[in-house]
C-alpha positions as CSV (number, residue, x, y, z in Angstrom):
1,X,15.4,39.3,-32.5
2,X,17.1,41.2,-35.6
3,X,15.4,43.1,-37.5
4,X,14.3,41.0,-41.1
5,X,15.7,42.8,-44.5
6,X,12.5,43.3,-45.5
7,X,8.7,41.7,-45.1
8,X,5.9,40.9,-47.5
9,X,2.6,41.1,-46.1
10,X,-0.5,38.9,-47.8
11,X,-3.6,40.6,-48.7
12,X,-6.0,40.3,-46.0
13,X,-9.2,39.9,-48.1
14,X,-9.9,39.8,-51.6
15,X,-6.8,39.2,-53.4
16,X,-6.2,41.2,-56.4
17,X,-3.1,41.3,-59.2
18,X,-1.8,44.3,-57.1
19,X,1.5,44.0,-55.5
20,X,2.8,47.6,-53.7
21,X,6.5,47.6,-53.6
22,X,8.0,50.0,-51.0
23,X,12.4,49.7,-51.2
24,X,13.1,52.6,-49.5
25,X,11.6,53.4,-46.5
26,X,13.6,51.2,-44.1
27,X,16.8,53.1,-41.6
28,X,18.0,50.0,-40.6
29,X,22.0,49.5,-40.8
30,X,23.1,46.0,-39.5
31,X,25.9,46.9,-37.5
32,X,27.9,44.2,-39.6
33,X,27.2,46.8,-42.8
34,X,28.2,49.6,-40.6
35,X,32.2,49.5,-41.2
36,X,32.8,51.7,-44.1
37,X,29.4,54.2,-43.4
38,X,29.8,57.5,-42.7
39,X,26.6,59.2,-43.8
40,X,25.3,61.6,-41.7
41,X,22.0,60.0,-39.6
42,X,20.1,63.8,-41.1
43,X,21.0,62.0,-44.7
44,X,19.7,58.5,-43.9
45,X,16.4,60.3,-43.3
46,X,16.0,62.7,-45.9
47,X,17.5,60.5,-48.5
48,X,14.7,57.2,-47.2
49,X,11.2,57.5,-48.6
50,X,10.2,57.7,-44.6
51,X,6.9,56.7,-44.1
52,X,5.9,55.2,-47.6
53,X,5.0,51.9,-46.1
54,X,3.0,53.8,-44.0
55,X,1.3,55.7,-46.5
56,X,0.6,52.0,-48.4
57,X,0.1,50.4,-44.9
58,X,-3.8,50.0,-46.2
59,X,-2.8,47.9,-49.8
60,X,-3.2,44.9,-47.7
61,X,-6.9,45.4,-46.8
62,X,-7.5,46.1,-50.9
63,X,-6.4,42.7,-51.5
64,X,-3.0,43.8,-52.6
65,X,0.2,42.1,-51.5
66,X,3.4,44.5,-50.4
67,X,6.9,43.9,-49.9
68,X,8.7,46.6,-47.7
69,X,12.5,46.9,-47.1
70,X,13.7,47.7,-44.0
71,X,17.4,48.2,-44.2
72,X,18.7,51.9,-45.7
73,X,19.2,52.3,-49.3
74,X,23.2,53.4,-47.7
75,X,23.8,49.7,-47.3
76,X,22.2,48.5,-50.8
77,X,19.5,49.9,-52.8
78,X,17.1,47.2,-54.5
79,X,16.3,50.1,-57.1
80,X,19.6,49.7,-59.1
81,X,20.6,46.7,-60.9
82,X,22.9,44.3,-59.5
83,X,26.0,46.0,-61.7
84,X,25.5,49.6,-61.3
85,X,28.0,50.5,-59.3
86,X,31.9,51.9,-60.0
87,X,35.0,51.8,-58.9
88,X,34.9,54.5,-56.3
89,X,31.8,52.6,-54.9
90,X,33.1,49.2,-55.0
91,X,36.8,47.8,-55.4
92,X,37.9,46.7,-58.6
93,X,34.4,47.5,-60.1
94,X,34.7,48.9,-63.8
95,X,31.0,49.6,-64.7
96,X,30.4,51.3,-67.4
97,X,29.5,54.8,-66.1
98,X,30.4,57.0,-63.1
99,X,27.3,55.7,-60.8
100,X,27.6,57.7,-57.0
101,X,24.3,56.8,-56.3
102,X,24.2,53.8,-57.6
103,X,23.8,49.8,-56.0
104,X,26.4,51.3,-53.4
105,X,25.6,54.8,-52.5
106,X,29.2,56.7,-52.0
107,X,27.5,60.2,-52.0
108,X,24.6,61.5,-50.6
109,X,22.0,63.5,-52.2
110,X,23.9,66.9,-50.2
111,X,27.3,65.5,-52.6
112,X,28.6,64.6,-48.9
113,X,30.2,61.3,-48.5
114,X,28.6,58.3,-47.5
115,X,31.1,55.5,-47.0
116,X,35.2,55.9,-45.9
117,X,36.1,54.3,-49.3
118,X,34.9,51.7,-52.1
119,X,34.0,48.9,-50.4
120,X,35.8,45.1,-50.7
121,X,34.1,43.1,-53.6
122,X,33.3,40.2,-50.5
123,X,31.1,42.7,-48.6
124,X,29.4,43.9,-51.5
125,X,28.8,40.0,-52.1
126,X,27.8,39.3,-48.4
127,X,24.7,42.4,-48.7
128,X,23.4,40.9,-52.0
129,X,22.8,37.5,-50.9
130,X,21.6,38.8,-47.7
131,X,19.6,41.7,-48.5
132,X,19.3,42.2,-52.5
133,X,19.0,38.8,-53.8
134,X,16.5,37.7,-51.1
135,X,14.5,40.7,-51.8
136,X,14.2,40.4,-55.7
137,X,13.6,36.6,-55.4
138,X,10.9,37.6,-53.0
139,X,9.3,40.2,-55.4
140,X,9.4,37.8,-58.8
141,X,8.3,35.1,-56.2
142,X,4.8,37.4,-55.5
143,X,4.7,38.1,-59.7
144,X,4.8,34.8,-60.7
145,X,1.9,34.3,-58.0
146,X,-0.2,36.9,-59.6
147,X,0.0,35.7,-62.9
148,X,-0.5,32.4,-62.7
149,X,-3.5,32.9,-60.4
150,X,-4.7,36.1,-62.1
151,X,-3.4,36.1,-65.5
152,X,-1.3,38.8,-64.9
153,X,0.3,41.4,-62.4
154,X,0.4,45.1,-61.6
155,X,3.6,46.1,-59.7
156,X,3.3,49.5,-57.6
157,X,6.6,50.8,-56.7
158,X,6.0,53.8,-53.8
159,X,8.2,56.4,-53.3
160,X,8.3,59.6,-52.2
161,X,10.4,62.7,-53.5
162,X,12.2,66.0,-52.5
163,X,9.6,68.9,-52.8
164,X,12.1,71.0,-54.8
165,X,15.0,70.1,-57.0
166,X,18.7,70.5,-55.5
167,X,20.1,73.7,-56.3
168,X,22.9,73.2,-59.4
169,X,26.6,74.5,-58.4
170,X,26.8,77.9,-59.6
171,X,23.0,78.5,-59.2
172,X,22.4,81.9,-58.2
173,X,20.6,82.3,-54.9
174,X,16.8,81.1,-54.5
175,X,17.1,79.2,-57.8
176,X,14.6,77.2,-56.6
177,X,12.3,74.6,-58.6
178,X,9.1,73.0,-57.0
179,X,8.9,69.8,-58.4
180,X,5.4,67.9,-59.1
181,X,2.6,66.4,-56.7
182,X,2.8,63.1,-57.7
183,X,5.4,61.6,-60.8
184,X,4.2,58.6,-62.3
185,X,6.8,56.9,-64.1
186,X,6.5,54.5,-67.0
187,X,9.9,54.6,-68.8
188,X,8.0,56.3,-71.4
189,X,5.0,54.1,-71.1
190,X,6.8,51.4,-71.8
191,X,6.3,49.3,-68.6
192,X,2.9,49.2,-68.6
193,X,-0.2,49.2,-70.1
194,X,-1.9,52.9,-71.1
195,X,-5.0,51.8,-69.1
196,X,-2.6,51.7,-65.7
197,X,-0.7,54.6,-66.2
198,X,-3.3,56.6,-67.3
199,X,-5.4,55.3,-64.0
200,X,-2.2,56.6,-61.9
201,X,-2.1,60.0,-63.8
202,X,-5.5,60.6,-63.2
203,X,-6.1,59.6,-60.0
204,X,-3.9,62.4,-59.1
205,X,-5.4,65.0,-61.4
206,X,-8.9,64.1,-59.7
207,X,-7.4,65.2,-56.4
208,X,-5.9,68.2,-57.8
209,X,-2.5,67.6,-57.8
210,X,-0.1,69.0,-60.6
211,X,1.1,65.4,-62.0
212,X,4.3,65.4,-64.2
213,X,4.9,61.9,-66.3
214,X,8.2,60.7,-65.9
215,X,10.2,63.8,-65.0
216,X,12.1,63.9,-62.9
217,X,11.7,60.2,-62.4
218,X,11.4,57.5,-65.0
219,X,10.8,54.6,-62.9
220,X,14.2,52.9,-61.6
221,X,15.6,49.1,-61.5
222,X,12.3,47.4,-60.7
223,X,10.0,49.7,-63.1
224,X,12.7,48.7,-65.8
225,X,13.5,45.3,-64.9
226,X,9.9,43.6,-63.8
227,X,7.5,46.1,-66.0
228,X,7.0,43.5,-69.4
229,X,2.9,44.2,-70.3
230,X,3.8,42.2,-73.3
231,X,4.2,39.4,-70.5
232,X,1.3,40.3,-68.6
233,X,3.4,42.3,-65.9
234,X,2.5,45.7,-65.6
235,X,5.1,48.1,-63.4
236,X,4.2,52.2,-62.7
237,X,6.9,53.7,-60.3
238,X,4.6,56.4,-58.0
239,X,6.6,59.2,-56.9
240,X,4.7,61.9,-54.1
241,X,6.4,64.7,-53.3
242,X,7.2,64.9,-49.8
243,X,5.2,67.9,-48.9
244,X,2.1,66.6,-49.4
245,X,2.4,64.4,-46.3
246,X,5.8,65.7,-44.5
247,X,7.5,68.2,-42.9
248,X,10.6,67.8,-44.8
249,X,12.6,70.8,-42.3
250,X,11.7,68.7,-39.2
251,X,10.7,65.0,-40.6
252,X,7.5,64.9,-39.2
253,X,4.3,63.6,-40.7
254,X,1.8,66.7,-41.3
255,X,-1.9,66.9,-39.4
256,X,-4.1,66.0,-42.0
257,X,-1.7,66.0,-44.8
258,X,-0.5,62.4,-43.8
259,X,-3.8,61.1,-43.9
260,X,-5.3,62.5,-46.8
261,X,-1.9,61.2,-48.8
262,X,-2.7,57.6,-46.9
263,X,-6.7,57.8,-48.1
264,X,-5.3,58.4,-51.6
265,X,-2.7,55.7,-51.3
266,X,-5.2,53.3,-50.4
267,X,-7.5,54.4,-53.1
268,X,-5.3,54.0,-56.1
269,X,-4.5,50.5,-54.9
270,X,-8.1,49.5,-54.9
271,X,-8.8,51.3,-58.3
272,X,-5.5,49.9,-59.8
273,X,-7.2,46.4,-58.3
274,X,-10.6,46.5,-59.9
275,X,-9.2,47.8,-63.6
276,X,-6.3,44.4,-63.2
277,X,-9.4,41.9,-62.1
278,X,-11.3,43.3,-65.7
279,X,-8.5,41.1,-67.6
């Protein structure tokens, strides 16, 4: 049986306004995306958020519903918007900025290529209404739940980050920059309510993590697109750098590490929960 694009898993007791929202975890290529790929298998790992649905694999048992993709972010990512791509990503495409990471990634986060050439505007149609549009209609599908049961909704986007910022061409030797714990991002507080961002922000100060607001990440597509507290959704994007749970040189999840990140995980999604449920 193929593998599904994604799957979006029910609270098993106690629904709350919570939904976790995990869109890049997932390796999966469908061999009829595979044509034009030529990302190294190294760069579909490093460049996934491996393990995040893991890590949120508890949300369920706080009453929180999740949605987790399972198809690589090489053959579409459903953080970008529908249009952010270019014309060395897809043919014909005339967006309005240079975008090699973009709906269609055409570079990796190494600058190494990731597909042959732009891709024909009919496959880049075939993977949204397989993948993309299903996806998204899932995910307003769950919001539109939430609020009309709960009054509103609390989107929880988890990802996970390099430890250390690339190195810039030209950087001299060991210029090397350790990024944050954990990145909350907001798009400037914008997408949500202070009482939810701040919950995020200091749920990872209690555990001692260094916690950076919005730098390097603002919060993508979905922060930007669903996050509307003056419509009752609330959106935080949740970035963890990878060291915290991962060993990034071999991939592997870290003794203890993994399940202290997974114990956190689980407790912001019950905190985030029971401060939704006060109205």
């Amino acid at each position: 049986m193929p593998l599904p694009p994604f799957t979006v898993l029910e609270p098993k007791r106690g629904e709350t306004p919570v939904i976790v929202e995990v869109p890049h975890a997932g390796l999966h290529v469908p061999p009829e995306h595979a044509q034009s790929l030529v990302a190294p298998a190294r760069a579909l790992a490093r460049d996934a958020d491996l393990f995040c649905d893991e890590l949120y694999g508890d949300a369920p048992a706080e009453g929180a519903s999740m949605i987790v993709a399972h198809v690589s972010r090489y053959v579409v990512d459903l953080n970008r918007g529908e249009r952010d791509t270019d014309g060395d990503s897809v043919q014909g495409s005339v967006g309005r900025t240079r975008m090699p990471r973009g709906l269609i990634w055409r570079l990796t986060t190494d600058n190494e290529r990731a597909i042959l050439g732009p891709i024909p505007p009919a496959e880049l149609e075939a993977r949204l209404n397989a993948i993309y549009r299903p996806y998204h209609s899932a995910l307003a599908a769950l919001i539109e739940r939430k609020r009309s049961v709960f009054g509103l909704a609390v989107v929880l986007p988890g990802h996970s980050m390099p430890s250390v910022e690339r190195a810039n061409p030209g950087s001299p030797p060991g210029d090397v920059r350790n990024r944050a714990d954990l990145v909350p991002g907001s798009r400037g507080r914008t997408s949500a309510d202070a009482r939810f961002i701040d919950l995020v922000d200091g749920h990872g100060r209690d555990e001692g993590w260094r916690v950076v607001h919005d730098n390097p990440y603002r919060g993508g597509f979905v922060t930007q697109h669903y996050g509307r507290p003056e419509q009752s959704v609330h959106c935080v994007q949740v970035e963890l750098a990878r060291r915290l749970y991962l060993d990034e040189a071999t991939l592997r999840r870290k003794d203890g590490g993994f399940n202290n990140v997974r114990a956190w995980c689980r407790a912001l999604v019950a905190k985030l929960g029971e401060e939704a449920l006060r109205g």
